[in-house]
Residue frames as a rotation matrix with the C-alpha (Angstrom) as fourth column:
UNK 1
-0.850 0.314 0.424 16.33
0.455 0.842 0.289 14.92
-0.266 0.439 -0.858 -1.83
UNK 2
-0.876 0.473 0.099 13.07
-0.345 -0.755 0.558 16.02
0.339 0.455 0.824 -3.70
UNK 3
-0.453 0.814 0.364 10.12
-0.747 -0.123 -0.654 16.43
-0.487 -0.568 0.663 -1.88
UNK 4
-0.849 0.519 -0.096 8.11
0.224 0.518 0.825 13.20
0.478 0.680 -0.556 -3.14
UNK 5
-0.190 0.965 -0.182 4.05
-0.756 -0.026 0.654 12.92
0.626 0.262 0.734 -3.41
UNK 6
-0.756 0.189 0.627 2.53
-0.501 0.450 -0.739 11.60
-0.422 -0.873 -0.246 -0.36
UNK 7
-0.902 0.418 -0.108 0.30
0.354 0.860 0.368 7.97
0.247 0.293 -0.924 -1.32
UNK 8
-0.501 0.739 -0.451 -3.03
0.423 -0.246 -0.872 9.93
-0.755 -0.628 -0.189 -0.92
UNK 9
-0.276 0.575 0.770 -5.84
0.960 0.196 0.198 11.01
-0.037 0.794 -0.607 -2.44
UNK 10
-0.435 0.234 0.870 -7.35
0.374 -0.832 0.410 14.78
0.819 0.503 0.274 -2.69
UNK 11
-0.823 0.158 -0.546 -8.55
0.514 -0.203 -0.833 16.56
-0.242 -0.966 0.086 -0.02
UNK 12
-0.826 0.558 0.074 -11.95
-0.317 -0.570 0.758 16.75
0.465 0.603 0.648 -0.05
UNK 13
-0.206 0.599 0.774 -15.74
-0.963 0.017 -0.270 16.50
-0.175 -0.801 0.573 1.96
UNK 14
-0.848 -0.425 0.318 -16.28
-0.479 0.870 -0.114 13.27
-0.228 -0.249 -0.941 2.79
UNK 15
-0.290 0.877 -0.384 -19.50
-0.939 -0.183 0.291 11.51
0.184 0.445 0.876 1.77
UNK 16
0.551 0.481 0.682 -21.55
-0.589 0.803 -0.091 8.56
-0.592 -0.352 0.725 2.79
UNK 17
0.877 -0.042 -0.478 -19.95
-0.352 0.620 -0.701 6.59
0.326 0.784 0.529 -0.56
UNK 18
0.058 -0.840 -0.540 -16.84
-0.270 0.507 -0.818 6.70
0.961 0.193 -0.198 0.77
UNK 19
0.143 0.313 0.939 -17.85
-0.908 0.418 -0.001 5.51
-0.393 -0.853 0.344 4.16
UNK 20
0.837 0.506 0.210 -18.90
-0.418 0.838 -0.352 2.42
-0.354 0.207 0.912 2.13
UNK 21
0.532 -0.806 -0.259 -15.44
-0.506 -0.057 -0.861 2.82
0.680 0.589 -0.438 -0.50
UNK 22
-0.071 -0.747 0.661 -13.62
-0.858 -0.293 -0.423 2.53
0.509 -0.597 -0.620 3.02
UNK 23
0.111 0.391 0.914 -15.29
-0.891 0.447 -0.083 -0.06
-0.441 -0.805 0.398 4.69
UNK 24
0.939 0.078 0.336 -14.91
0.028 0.953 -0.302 -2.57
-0.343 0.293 0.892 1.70
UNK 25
0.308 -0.934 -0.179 -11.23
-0.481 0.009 -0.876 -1.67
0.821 0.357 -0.447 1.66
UNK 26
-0.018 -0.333 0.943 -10.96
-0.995 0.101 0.017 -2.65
-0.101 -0.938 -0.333 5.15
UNK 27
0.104 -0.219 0.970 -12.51
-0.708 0.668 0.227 -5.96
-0.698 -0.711 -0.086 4.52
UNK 28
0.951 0.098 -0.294 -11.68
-0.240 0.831 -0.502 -7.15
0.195 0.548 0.814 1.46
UNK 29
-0.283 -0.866 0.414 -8.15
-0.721 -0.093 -0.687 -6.90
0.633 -0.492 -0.598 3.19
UNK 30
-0.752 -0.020 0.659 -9.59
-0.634 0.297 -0.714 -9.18
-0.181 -0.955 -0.236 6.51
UNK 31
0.305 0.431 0.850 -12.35
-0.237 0.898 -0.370 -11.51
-0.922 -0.089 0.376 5.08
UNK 32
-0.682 -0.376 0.627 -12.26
0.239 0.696 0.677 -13.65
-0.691 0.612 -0.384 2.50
UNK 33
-0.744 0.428 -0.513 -13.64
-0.645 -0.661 0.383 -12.23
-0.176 0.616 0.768 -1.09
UNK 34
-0.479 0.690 -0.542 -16.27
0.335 0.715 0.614 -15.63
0.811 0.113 -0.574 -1.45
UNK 35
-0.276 0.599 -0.752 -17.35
0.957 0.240 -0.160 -15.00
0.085 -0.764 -0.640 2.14
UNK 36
-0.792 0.074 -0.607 -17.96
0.079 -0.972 -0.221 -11.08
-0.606 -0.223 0.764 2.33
UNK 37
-0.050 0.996 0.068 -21.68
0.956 0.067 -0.286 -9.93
-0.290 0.051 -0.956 2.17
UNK 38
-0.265 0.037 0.964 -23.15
0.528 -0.830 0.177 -6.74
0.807 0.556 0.201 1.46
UNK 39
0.886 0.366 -0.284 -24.93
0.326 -0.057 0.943 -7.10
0.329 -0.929 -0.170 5.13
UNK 40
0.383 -0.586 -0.714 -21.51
0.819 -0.142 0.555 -7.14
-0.427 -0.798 0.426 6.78
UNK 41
-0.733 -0.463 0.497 -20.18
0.487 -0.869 -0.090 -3.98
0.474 0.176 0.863 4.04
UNK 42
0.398 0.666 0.631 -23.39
-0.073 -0.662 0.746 -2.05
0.915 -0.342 -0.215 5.68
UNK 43
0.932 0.028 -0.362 -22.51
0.356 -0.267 0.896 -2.91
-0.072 -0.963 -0.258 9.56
UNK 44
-0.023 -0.999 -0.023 -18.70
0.994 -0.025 0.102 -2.21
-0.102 -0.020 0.995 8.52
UNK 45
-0.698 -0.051 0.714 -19.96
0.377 -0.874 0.307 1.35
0.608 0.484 0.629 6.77
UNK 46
-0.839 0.357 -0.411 -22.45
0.315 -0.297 -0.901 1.70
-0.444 -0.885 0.137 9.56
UNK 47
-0.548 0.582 -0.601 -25.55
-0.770 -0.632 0.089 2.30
-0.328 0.511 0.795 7.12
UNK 48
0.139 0.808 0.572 -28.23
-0.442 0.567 -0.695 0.24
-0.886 -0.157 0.436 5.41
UNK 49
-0.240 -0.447 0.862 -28.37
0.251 0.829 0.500 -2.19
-0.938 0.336 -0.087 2.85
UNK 50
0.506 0.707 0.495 -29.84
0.713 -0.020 -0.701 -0.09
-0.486 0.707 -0.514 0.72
UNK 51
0.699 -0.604 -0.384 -27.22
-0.680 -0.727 -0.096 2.68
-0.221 0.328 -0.918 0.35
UNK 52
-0.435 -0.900 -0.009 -24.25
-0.479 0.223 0.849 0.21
-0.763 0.374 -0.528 -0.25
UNK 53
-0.015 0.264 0.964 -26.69
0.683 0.707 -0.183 -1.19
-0.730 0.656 -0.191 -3.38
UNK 54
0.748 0.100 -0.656 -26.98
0.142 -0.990 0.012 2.42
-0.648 -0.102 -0.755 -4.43
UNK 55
0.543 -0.637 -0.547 -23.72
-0.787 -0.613 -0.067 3.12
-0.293 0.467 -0.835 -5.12
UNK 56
-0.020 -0.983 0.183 -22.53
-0.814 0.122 0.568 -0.14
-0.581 -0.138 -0.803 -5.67
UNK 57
0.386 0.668 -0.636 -25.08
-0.887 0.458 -0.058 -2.90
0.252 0.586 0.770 -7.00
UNK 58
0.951 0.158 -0.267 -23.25
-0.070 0.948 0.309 -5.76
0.302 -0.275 0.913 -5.83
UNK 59
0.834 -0.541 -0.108 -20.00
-0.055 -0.276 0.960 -6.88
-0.549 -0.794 -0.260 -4.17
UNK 60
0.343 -0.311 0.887 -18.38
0.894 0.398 -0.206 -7.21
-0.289 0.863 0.414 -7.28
UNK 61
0.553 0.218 0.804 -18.58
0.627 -0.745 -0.230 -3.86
0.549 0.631 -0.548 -8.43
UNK 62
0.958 -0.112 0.263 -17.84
-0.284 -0.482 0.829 -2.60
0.034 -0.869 -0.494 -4.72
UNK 63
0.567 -0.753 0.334 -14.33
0.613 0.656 0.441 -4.79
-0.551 -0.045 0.833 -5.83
UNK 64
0.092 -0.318 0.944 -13.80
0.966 -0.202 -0.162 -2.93
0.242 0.926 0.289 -8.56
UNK 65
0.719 0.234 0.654 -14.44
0.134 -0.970 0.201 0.26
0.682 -0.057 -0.729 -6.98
UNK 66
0.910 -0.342 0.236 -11.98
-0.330 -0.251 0.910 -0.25
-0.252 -0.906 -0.342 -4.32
UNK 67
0.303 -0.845 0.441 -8.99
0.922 0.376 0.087 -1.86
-0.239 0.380 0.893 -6.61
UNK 68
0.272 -0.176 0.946 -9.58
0.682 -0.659 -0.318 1.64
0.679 0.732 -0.060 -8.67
UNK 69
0.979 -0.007 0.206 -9.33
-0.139 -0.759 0.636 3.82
0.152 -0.651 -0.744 -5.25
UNK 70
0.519 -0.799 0.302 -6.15
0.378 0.532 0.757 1.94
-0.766 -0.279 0.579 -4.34
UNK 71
0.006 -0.723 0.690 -4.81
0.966 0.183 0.182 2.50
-0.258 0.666 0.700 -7.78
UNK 72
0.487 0.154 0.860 -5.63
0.359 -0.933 -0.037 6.14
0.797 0.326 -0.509 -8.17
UNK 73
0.961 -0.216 0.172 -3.99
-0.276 -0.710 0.648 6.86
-0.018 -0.670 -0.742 -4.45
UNK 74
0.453 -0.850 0.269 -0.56
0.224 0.400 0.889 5.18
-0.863 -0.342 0.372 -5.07
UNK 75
0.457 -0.081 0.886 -0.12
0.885 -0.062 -0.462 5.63
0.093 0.995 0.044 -9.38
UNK 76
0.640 -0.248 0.727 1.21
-0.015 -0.950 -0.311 9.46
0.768 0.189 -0.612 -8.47
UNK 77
0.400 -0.807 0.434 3.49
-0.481 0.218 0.849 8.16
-0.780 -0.548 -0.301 -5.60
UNK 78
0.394 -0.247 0.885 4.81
0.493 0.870 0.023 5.43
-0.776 0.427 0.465 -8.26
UNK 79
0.860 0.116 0.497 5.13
0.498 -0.401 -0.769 8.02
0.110 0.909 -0.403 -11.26
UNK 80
0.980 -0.078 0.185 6.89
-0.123 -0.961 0.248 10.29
0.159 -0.266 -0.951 -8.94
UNK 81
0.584 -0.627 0.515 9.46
-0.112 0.566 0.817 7.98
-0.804 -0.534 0.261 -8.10
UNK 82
0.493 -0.204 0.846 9.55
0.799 0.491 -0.347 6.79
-0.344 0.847 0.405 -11.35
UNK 83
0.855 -0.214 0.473 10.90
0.083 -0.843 -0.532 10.82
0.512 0.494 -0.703 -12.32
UNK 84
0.759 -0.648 0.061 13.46
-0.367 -0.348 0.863 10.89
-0.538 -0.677 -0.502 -9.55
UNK 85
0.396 -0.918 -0.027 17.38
-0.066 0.001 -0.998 11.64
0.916 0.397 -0.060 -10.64
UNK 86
0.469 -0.713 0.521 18.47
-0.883 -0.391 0.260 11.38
0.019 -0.582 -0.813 -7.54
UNK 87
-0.750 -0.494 0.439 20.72
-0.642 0.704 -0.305 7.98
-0.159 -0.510 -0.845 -5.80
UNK 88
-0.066 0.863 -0.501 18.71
-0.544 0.390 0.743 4.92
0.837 0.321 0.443 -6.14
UNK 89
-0.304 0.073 -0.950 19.22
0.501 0.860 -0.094 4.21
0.810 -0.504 -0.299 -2.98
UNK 90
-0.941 0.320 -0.108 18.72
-0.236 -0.851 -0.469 7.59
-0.242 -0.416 0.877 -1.48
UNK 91
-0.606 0.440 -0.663 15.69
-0.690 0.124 0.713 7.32
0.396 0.890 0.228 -3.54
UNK 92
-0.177 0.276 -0.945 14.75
0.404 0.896 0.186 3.33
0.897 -0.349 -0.270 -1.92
UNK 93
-0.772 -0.327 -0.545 15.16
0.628 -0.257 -0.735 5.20
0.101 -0.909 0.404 1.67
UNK 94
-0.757 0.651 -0.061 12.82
-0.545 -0.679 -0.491 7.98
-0.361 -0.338 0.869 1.26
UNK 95
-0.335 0.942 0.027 10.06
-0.772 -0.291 0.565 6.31
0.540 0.168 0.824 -0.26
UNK 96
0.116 0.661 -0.741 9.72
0.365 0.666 0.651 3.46
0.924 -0.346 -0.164 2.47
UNK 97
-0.938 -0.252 -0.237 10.63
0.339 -0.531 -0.777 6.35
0.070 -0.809 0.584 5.07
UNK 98
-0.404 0.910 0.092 7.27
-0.831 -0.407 0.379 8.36
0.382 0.077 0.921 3.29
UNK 99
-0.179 0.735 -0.654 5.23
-0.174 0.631 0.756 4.57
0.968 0.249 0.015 3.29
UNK 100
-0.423 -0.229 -0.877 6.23
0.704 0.526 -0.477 4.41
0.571 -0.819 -0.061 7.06
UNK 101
-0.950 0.307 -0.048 5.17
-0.295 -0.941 -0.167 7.92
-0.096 -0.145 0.985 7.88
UNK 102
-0.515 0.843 -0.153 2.11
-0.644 -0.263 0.718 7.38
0.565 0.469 0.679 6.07
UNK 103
-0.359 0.052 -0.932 1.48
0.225 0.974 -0.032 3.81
0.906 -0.221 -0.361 8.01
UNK 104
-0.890 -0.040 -0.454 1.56
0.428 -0.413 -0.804 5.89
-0.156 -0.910 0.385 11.41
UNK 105
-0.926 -0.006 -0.377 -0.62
0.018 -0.999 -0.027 8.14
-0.377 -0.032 0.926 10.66
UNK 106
-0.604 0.637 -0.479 -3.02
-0.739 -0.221 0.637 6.97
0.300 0.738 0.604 8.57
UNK 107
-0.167 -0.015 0.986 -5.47
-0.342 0.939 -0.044 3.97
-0.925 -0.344 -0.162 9.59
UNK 108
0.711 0.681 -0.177 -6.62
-0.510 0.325 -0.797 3.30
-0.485 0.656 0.578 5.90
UNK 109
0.331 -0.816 -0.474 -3.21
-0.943 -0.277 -0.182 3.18
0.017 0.508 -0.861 4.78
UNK 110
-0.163 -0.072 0.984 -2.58
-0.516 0.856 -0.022 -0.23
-0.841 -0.512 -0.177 6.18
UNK 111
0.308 0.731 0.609 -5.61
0.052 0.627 -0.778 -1.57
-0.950 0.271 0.155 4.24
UNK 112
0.935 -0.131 -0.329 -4.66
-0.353 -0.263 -0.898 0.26
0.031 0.956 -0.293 0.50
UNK 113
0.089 -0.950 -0.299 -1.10
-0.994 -0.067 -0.084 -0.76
0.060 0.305 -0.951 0.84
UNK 114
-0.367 0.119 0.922 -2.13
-0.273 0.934 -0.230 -4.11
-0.889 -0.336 -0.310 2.05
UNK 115
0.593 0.698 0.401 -4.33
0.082 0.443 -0.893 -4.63
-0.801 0.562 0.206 -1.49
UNK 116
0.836 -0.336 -0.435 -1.81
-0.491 -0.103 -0.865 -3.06
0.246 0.936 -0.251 -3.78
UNK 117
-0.549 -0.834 0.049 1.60
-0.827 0.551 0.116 -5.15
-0.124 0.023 -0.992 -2.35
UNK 118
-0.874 -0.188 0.449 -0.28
-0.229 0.973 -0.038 -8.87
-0.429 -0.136 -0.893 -2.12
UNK 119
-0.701 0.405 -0.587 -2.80
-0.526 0.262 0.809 -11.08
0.482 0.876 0.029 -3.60
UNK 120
-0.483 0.419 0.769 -6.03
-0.653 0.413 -0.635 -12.28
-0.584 -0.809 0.074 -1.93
UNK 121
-0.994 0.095 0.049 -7.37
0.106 0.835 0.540 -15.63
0.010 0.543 -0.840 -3.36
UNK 122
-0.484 0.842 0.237 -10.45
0.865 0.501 -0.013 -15.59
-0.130 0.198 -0.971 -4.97
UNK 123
0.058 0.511 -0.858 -10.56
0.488 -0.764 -0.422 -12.11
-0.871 -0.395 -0.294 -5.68
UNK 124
0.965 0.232 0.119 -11.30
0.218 -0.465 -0.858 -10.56
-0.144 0.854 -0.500 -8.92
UNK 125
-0.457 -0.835 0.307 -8.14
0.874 -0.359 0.326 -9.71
-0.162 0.417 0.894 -11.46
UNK 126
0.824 0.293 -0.485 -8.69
0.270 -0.956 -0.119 -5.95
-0.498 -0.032 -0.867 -11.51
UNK 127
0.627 -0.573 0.527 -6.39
0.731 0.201 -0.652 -5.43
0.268 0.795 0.545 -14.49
UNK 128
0.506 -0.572 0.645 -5.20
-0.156 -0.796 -0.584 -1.85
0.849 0.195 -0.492 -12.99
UNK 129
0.610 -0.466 0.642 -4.17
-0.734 -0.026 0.679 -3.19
-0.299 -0.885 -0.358 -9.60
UNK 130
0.646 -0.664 0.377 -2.47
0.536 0.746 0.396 -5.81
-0.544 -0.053 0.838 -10.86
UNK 131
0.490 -0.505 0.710 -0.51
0.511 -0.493 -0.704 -3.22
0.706 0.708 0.016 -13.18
UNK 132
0.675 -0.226 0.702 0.42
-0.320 -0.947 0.003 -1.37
0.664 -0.227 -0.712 -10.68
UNK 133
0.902 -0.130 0.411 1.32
-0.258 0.601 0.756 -3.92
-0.345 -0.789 0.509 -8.23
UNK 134
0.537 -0.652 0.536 3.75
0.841 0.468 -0.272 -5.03
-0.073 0.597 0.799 -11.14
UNK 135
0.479 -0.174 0.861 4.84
-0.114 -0.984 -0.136 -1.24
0.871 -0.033 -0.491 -11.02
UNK 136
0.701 -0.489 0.519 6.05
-0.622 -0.063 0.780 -1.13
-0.349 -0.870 -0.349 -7.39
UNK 137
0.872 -0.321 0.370 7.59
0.091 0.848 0.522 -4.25
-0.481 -0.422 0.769 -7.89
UNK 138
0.573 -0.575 0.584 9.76
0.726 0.025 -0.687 -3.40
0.380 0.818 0.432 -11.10
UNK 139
0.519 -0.296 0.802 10.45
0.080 -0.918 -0.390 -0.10
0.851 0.266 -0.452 -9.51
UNK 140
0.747 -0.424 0.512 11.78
-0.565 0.003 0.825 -1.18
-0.351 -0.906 -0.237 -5.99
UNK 141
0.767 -0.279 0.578 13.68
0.408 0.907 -0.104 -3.87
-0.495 0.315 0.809 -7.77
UNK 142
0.630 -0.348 0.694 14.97
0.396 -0.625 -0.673 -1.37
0.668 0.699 -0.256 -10.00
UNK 143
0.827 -0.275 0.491 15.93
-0.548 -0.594 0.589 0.99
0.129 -0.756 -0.642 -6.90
UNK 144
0.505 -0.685 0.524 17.74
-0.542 0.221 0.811 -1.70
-0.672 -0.694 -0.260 -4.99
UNK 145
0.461 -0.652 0.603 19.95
0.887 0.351 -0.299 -3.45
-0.017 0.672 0.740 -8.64
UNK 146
0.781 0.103 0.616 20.94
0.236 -0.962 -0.138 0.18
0.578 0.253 -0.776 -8.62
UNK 147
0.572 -0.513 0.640 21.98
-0.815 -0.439 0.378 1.04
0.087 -0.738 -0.669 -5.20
UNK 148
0.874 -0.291 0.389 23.91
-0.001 0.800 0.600 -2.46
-0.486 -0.525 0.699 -5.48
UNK 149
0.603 -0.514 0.610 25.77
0.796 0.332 -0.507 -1.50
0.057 0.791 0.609 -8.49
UNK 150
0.448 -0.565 0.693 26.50
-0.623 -0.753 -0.212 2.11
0.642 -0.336 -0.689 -6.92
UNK 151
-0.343 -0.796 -0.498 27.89
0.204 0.454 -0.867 -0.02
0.917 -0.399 0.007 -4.24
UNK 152
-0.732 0.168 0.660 25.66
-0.474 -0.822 -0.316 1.35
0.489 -0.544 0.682 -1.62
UNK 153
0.668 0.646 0.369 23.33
-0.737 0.645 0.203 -2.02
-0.107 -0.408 0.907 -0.80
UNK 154
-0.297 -0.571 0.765 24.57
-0.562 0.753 0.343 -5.31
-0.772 -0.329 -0.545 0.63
UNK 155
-0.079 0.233 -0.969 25.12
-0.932 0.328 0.155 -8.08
0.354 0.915 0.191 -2.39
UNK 156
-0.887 0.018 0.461 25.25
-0.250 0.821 -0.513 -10.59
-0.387 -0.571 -0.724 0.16
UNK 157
-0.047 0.974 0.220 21.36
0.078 0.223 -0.972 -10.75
-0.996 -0.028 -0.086 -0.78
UNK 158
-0.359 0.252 0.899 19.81
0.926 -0.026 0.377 -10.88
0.119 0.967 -0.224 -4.58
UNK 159
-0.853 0.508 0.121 17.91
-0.473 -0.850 0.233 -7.76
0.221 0.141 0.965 -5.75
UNK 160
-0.205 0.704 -0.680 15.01
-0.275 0.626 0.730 -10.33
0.939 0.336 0.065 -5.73
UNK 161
-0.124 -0.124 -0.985 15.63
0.867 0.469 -0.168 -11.82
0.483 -0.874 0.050 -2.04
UNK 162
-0.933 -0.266 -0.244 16.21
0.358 -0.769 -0.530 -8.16
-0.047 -0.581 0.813 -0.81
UNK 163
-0.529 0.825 0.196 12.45
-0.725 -0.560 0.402 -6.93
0.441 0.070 0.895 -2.30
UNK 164
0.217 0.828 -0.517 10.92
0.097 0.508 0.856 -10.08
0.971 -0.235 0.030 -0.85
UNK 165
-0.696 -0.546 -0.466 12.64
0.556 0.000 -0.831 -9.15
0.454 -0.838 0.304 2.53
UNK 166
-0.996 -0.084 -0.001 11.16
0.080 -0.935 -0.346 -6.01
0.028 -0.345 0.938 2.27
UNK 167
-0.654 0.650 -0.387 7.79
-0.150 0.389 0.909 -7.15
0.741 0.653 -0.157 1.34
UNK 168
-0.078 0.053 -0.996 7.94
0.610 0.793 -0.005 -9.22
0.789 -0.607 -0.094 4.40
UNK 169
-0.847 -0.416 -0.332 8.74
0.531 -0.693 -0.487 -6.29
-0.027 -0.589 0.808 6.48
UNK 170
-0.684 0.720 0.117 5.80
-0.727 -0.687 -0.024 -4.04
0.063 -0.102 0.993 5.34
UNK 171
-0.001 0.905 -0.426 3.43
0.158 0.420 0.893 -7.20
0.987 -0.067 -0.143 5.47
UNK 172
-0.417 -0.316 -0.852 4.68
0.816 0.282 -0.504 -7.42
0.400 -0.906 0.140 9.27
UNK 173
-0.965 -0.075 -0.253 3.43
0.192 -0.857 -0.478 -3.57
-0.181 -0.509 0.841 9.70
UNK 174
-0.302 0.952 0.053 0.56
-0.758 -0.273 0.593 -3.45
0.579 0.139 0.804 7.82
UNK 175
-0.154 0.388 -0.909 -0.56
0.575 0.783 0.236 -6.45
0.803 -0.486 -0.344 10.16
UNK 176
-0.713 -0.520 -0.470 0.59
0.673 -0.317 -0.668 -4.34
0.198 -0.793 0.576 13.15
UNK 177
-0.947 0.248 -0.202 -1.57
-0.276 -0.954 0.121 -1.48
-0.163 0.170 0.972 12.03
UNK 178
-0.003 0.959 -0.284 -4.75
-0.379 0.262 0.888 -3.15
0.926 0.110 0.362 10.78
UNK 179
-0.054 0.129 -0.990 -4.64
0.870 0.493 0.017 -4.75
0.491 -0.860 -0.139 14.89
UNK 180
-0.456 -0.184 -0.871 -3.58
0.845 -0.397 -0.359 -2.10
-0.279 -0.899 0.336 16.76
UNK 181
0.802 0.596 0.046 -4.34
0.590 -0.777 -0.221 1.16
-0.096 0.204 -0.974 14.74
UNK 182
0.475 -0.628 0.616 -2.23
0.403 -0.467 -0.787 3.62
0.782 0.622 0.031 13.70
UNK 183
0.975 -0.220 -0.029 0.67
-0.015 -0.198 0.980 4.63
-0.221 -0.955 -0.197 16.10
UNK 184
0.302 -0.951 -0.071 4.49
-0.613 -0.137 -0.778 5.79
0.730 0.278 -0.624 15.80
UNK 185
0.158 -0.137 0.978 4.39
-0.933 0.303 0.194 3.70
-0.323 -0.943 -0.080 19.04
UNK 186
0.312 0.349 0.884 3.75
-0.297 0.919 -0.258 0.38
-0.902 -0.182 0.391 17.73
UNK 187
0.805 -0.231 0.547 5.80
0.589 0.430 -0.684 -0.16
-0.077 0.873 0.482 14.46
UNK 188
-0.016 -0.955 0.296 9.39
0.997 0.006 0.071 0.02
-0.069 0.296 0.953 13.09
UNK 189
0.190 -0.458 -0.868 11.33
-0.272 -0.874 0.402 3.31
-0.943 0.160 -0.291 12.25
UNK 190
0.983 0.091 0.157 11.81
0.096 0.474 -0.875 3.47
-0.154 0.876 0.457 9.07
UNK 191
0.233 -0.949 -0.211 15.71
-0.928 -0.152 -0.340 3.54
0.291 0.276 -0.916 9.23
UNK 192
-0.103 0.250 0.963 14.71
-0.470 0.841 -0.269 -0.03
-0.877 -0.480 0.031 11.09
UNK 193
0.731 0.682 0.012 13.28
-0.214 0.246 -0.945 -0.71
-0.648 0.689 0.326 8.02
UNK 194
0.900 -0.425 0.096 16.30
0.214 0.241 -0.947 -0.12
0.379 0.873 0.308 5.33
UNK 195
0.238 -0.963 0.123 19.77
-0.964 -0.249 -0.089 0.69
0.116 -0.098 -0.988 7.04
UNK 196
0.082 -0.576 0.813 20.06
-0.425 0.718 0.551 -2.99
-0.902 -0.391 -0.186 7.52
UNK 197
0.793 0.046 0.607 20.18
0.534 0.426 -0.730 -3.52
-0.292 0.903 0.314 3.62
UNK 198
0.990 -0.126 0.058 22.38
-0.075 -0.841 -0.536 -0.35
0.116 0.526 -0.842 3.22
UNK 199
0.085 -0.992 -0.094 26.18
0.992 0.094 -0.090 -0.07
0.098 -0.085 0.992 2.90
UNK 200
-0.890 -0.432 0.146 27.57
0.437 -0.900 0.003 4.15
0.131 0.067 0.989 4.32
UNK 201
-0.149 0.583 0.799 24.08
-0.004 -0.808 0.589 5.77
0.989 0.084 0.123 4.78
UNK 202
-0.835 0.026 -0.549 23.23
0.546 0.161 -0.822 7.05
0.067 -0.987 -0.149 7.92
């Protein structure tokens, strides 16, 4: 199978902004977007109220700035996929093997995968996350009509029923993970994850 593009961003020195970047991913994930302050993005980013106005000017903006992070670290996982010749179900397997990997391992991950799969009421329409969001969706969908018509996923389920399964599944981790913290201990395998949809893979 070809090596796919891990859901991440550049490697590069960290900097006080994204302290802040990080901290209002965390909670527009965990409070409500009506009830979230700049006060609480400062004790969350550990800094003063004056640096998250800095770089951000209000909690708006600090929305917008964290929809666009989200969509810049997943848009090259999504593309990549989007190039693959291999099996679409081979294909469905590795990239919620990679999202599981990443889930362990990462703690932010949680939070960014948590904003780009669901919808949080009362939060800004950030036109590129919602594109993208609509992206995964077409393209897992895509995956698993596929790997049914190869014969290689159960039809017992819709294509439709099967992605909200899965859905359900990664909400169930990214919960796991925003509580506990990141840990291969404390959350599914990812053959947990998709051999019960599959038909012959091992």
């Amino acid at each position: 199978m070809t090596k796919q593009t891990a859901p991440k961003t550049k490697n590069r020195a960290k900097t006080r902004r994204d302290d802040i970047l990080e901290a209002g991913v965390r909670l527009f994930v965990r409070v409500p977007f009506t009830e979230l302050t700049i006060a609480a993005v400062a004790r969350e980013a550990n800094c003063g109220h004056s640096l998250v106005y800095h770089y951000f000017t209000n909690i708006n903006r600090l929305y917008e700035e964290c929809a666009n992070h989200v969509v810049a670290r997943y848009k090259p996982f999504i593309d990549h996929l989007k190039s693959l010749t291999i099996p679409a179900e081979l294909a469905l397997a590795g990239s919620i093997a990679l999202i599981v990997e990443t889930l362990k391992k990462e703690k932010l991950s949680a939070y960014c995968l948590s904003m780009l799969l669901f919808t949080y009421k009362q939060a800004p329409r950030n036109k590129a996350l919602l594109t993208i969001r609509e992206d995964w969706s077409k393209l897992f969908l895509n995956f698993i009509t596929e790997g049914q018509n190869n014969g290689r996923i159960i039809n017992t389920l819709s294509a439709q029923e099967i992605l909200n399964v899965l859905k359900a599944i990664l909400r169930g981790l990214i919960g796991t993970q925003i509580i506990s913290g990141p840990s291969p201990s404390n959350i599914l395998t990812a053959s947990e994850v998709y051999l019960p949809i599959m038909k012959g893979i091992n």
